[in-house]
C-alpha positions in Angstrom: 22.9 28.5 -3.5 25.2 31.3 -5.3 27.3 30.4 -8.3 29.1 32.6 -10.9 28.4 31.6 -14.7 28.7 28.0 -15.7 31.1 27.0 -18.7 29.4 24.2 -21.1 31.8 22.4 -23.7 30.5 19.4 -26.1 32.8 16.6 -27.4 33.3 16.8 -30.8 33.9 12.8 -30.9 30.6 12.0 -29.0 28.5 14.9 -28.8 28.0 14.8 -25.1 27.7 18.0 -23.0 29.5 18.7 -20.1 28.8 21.1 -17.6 32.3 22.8 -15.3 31.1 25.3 -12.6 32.6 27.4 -10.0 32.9 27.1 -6.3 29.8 27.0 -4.4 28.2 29.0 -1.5 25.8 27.5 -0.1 22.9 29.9 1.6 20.7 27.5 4.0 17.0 27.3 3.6 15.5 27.5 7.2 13.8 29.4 9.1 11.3 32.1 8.0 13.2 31.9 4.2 11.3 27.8 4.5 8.2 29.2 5.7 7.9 31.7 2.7 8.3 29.0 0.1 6.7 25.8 1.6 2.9 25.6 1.6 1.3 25.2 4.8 -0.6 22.6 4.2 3.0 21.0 3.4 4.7 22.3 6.3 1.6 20.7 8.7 2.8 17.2 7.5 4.9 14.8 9.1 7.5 13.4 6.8 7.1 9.3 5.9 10.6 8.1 8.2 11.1 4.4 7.1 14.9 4.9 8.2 17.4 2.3 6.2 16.2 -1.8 5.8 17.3 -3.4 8.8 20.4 -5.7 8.4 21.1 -9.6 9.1 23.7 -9.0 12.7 25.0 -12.6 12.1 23.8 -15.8 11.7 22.2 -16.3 15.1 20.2 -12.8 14.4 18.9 -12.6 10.8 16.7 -9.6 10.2 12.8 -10.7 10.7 11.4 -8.1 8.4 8.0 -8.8 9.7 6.5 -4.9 9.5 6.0 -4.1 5.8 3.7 -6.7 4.4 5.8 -7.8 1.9 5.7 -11.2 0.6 7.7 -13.5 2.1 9.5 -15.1 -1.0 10.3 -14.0 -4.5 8.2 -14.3 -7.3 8.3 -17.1 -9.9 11.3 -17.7 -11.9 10.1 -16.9 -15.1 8.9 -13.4 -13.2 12.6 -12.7 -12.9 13.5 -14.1 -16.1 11.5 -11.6 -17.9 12.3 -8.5 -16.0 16.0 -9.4 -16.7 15.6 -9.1 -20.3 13.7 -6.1 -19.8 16.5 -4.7 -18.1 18.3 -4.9 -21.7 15.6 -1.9 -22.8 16.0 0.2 -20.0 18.0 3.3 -22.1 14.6 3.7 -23.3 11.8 5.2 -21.6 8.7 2.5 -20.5 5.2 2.1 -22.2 3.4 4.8 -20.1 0.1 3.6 -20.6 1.6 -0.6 -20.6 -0.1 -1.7 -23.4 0.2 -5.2 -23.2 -0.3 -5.8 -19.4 -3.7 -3.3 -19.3 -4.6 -5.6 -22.5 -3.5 -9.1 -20.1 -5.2 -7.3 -17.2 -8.9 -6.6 -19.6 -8.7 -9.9 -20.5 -8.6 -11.8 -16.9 -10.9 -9.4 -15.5 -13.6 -8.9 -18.4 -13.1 -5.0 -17.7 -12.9 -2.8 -21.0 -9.1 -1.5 -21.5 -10.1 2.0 -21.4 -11.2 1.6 -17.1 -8.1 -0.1 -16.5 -5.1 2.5 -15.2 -1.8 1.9 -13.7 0.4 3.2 -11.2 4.0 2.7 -9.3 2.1 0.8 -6.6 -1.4 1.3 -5.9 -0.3 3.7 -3.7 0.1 6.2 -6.6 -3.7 5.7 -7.2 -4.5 6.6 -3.9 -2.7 9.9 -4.3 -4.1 10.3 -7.3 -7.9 9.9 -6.2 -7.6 13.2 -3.7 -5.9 14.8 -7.0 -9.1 14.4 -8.9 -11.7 14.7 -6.2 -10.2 16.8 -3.6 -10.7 20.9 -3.7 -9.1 23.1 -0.8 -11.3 22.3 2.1 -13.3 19.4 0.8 -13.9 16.7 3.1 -12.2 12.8 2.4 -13.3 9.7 4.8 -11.3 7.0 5.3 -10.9 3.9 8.1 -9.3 4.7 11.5 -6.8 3.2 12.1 -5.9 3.1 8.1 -3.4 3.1 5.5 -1.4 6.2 6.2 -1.7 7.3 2.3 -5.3 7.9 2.8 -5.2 10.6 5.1 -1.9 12.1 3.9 -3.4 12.0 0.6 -6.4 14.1 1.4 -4.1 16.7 3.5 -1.3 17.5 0.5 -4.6 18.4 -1.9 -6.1 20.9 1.2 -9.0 18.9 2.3 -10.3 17.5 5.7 -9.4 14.0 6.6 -11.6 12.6 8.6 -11.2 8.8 10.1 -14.2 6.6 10.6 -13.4 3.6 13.8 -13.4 0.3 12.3 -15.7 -2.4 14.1 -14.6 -4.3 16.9 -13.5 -6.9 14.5 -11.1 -4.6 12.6 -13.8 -4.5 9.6 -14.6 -1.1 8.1 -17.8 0.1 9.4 -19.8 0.8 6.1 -22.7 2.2 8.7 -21.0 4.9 10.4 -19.1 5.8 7.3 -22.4 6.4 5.9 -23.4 8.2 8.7 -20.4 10.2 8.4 -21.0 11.7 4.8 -21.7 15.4 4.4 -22.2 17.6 1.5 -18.7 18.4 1.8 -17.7 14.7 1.2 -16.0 14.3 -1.9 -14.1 11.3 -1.3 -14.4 8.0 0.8 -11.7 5.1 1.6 -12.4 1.9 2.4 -10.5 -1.2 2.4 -11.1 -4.3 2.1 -9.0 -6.3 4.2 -8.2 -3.4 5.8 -4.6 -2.1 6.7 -3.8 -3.0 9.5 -6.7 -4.8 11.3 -6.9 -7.4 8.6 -11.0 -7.3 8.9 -13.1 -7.7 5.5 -16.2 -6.0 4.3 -19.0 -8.6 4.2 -21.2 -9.0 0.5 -24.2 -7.2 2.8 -21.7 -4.3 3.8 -20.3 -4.1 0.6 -24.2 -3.9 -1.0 -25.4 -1.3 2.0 -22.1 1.0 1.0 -23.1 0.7 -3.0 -27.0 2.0 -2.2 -26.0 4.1 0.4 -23.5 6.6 -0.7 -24.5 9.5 -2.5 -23.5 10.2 -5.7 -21.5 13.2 -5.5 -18.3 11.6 -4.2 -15.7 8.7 -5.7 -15.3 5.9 -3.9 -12.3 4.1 -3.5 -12.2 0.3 -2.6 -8.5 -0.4 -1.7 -7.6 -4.2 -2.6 -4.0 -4.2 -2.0 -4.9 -7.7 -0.8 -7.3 -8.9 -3.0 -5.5 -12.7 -3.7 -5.7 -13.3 0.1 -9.0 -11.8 0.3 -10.8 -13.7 -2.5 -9.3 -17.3 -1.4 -10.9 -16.3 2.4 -14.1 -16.3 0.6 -14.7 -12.2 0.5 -17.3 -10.8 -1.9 -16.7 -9.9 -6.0 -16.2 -6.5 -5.3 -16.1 -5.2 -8.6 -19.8 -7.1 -9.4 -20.9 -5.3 -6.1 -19.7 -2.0 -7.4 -20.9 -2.6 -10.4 -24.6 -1.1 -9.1 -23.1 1.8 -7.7 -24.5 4.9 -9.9 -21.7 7.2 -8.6 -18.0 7.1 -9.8 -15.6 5.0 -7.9 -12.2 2.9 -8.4 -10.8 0.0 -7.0 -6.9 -0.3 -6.6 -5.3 -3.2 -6.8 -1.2 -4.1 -6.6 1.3 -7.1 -7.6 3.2 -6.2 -4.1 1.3 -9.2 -2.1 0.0 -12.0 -3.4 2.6 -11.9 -6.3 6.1 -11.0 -4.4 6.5 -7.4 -6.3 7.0 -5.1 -3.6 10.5 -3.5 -4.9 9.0 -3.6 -8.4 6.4 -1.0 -7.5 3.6 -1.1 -9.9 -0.4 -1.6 -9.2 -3.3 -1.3 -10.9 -6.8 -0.1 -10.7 -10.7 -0.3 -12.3 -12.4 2.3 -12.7 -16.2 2.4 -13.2 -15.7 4.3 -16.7 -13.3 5.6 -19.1 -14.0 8.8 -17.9 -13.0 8.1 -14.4 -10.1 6.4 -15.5 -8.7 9.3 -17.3 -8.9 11.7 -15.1 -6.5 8.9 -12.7 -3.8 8.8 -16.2 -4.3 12.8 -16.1 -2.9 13.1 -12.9 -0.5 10.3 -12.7 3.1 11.0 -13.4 4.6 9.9 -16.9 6.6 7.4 -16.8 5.9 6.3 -13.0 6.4 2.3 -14.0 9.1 1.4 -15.2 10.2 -1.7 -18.0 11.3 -3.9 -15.7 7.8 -3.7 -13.4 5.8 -4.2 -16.5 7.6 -6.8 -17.7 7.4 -8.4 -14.4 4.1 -7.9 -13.6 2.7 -9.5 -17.3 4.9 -12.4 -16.6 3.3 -12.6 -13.1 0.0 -13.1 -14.2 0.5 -16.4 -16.0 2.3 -17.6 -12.8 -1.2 -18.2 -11.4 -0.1 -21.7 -9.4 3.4 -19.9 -8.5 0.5 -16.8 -6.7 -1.8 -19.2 -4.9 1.0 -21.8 -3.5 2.0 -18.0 -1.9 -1.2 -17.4 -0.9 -2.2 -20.9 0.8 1.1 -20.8 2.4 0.9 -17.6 3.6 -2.7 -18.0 4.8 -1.8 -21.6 6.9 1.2 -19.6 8.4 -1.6 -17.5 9.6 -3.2 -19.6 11.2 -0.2 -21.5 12.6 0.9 -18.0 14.3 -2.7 -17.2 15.8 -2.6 -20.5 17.3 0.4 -20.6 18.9 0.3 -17.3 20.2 -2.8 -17.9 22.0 -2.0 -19.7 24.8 0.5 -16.6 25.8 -2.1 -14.4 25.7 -2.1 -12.7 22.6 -5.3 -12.8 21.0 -5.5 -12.6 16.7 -8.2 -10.6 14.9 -9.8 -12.0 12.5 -8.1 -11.7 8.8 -7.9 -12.1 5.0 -4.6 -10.5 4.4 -1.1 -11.2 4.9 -1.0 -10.2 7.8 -2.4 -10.1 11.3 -3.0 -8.1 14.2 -2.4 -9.7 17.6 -3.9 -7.9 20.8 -1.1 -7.8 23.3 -1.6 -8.9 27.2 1.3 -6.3 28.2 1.7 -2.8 26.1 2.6 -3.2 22.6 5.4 -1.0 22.7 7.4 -2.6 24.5 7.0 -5.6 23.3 8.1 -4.8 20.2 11.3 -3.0 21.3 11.8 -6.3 23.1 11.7 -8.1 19.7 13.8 -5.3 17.9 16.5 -6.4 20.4 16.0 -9.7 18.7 16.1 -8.0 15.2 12.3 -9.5 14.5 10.4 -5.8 13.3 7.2 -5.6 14.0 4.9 -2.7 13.9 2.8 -1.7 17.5 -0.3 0.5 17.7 -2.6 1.0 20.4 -6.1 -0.9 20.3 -9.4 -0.1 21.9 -9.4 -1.3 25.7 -6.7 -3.9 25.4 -2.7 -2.8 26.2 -2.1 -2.5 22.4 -2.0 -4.7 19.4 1.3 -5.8 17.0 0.4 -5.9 13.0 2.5 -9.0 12.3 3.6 -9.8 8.7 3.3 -13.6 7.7 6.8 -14.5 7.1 8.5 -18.1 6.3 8.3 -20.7 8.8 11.6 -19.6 10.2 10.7 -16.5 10.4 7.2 -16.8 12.4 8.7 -19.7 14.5 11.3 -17.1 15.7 8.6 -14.6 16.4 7.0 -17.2 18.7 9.6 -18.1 20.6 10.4 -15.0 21.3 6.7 -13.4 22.4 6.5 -17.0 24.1 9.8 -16.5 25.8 8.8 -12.7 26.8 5.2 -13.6 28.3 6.8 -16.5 30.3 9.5 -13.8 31.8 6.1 -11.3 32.9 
């Protein structure tokens, strides 16, 4: 884009500066003028394409937003209560390092402040582990099929993603992913439930991974759904890692269990200080905002307001498997919000079929079956629609 010079003037009254330029002309950037400024490595990526929310198309048609394991229902009232008067702060820049909730987070956990370090999502801490482990043409492991971030991660710092198949029952397989280290390995995924088979890492897998691994790599334990996980009786993680000799990190979020999705803002222990600064090194200042950390320090005294969510969303489950199951559609096992249902006609369509209905869902193929549909746990309403409608589909086959 061309311009001639800019003119700047400042009000004498309020001292603010404002900017008057001439026309524009615009010069597009495509082509090989692109390909000499974006890196390849860049270029090789395939944008994230979310589109726009989906809207209600009347009261016979509500949107089902059953793709995104978000929470179902908003967090507690006093949650909201506190982010609003944060709201009153928000000329002013956050707390980057969040002082009081990394203080409220040491003190439930037991972990020193120092290993504690936050992020906008626990997303941001995934990026951030391929910043500080990843070179140009190191190698990163993660779970296949897995959270996108992991391998998209590795690929923007110039390493080689490489996916590890889960088990049969949508676990992460800590033996192959053992098997699968190299020299070159400088970073291993896992998750536990994992994204989107729902499947948990047993305390055995969990101990085999912590002897097993070499040294020379960070581990990274992903716990987006570590509420659900814990009340489905999975393993102390953070005891098991505790044996571990190597570095590694756990990442945590408020986005499930505690209804914080828009607020973006997770969380994550490292195994020491060290670590842990070289995660606020690369994060970017200022990535939470007020409002998030105020929300998420109110969350964590709404303990009772977190597990009603959790039990709720964990018999809704359960509901959903069973009813589903006579139609054909069979649920693996899981400790998340979520589950994955093995289709007995190809996912796809079935979940254009339940677009039409404005109930989002997300398909993906699955060893030898026609496919499988990750379902988000909505409300009651919500999950009742969904089975009427796979019930009403697999009675029309």
């Amino acid at each position: 884009m061309r311009t001639g010079p800019s003119r700047v003037s400042v009000s004498p009254r309020t001292g603010i500066f404002s900017v008057s330029r001439p026309a524009t002309r615009t010069i597009p950037m495509t082509g090989r003028t692109a390909e000499a400024v974006v890196s390849p490595r860049i270029a090789a990526l395939s944008p994230v394409l979310l589109g726009p929310p989906p809207r209600d198309l009347g009261p016979t048609r509500p949107v089902r937003r059953l793709h995104l394991n978000e929470g179902p229902f908003p967090p507690a009232p006093a949650v909201i209560t506190a982010m609003r008067a944060a709201a009153a702060d928000l000329h002013r820049y956050p707390d980057n390092d969040g002082t009081d909730l990394v203080a409220a987070l040491a003190a439930r956990t037991g972990v020193a402040a120092e290993r504690i370090v936050l992020g906008a999502g626990s997303n941001e801490l995934l990026y951030g582990a391929a910043d500080v482990a990843i070179e140009p043409g190191d190698v990163g492991l993660s779970p296949a099929p897995g959270f996108g971030s992991y391998a998209r991660a590795v690929a923007m710092r110039g390493g080689r993603s490489v996916g590890v198949p889960v088990r049969d029952d949508g676990a992460v397989d800590v033996v192959a992913t053992l098997a699968a280290v190299t020299p070159a390995t400088r970073l291993v995924f896992v998750a536990t439930p994992n994204n989107p088979t729902g499947g948990l890492i047993s305390a055995a897998d969990l101990d085999r991974l912590v002897a097993g691994l070499p040294n020379h790599l960070l581990l990274v334990v992903d716990e987006a759904y570590h509420e659900f996980a814990r009340a489905a009786g999975g393993p102390d993680v953070i005891a098991a890692l505790a044996r571990r000799r190597g570095p590694w990190i756990v990442t945590r979020t408020f986005s499930k269990a505690y209804g914080l999705a828009g607020a973006r803002i997770g969380w994550g222990i490292a195994s020491s200080a060290e670590i842990a600064d070289a995660f606020r090194k690369v994060r970017t200042t200022f990535s939470v905002s007020t409002v998030a950390l105020a929300g998420a320090r109110a969350a964590l005294d709404e303990t009772a307001h977190m597990e009603r969510l959790v039990a709720s969303t964990t018999a809704e489950r359960e509901r959903l498997a069973g009813a589903l199951a006579p139609h054909g559609f069979r649920a693996m096992p899981s400790a998340a919000n979520f589950v994955m249902l093995t289709t007995p006609s190809p996912a796809d369509r079935l979940a254009a079929a339940l677009r039409d209905e404005n109930i989002f869902v997300v398909p993906m193929p699955w060893r030898e079956t026609a496919g499988a549909l990750r379902v988000t746990i909505g409300t009651p309403e919500d999950d009742d629609a969904l089975i009427a409608a796979l019930t009403a589909i697999a009675t029309d086959r």
